[in-house]
N, C-alpha and C positions, 0 to 999 in steps of 0.2 A: 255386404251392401244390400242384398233382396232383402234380406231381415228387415233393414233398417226402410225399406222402399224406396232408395235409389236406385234406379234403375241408366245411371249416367255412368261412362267408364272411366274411373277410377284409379290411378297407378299407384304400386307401390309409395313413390317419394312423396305424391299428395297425401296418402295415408298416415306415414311418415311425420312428415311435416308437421300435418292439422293432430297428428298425437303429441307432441314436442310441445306446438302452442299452446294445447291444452293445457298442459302443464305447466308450463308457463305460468297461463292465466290463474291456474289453483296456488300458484309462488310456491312451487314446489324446489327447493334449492339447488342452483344451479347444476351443483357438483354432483346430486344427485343423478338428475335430469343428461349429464355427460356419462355415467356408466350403464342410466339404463339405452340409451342411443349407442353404448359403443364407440366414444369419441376418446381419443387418445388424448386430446386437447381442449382443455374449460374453452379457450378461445373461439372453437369451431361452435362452442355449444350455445354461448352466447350471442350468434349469428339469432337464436331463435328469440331474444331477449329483446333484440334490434328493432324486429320486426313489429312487438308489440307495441304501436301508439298508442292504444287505447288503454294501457296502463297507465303510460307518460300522462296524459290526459285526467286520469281518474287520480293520479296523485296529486294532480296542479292542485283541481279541485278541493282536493283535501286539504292541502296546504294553503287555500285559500279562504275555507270554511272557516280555522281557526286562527285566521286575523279578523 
């Protein structure tokens, strides 16, 4: 986090989390994304899937472009 110049504190699970989304956001495959997290279960991994509207949104878009 200094590296980065946050100087706010930070836990584990938000670290967590904001790396999961990330990947997410790059559509990196799900299944993938469950063994680098250490999920026993695709289901838990897609909790992080959930979260992203702004995907939901950016494919409306898309699927709106091409009509």
């Amino acid at each position: 986090m200094s590296a980065a110049g946050i100087y706010k504190k930070i836990t584990f699970h938000c670290a967590r989390h904001s790396f999961a989304c990330n990947l997410v956001e790059m559509k990196i495959p799900m299944i993938h994304l469950k063994d680098l997290l250490g999920h026993s279960s695709i289901s838990t991994t897609e909790i992080y899937a959930k979260t992203m509207q702004a995907g939901l949104f950016e494919s409306m878009k898309q699927l709106a472009s091409n009509y």
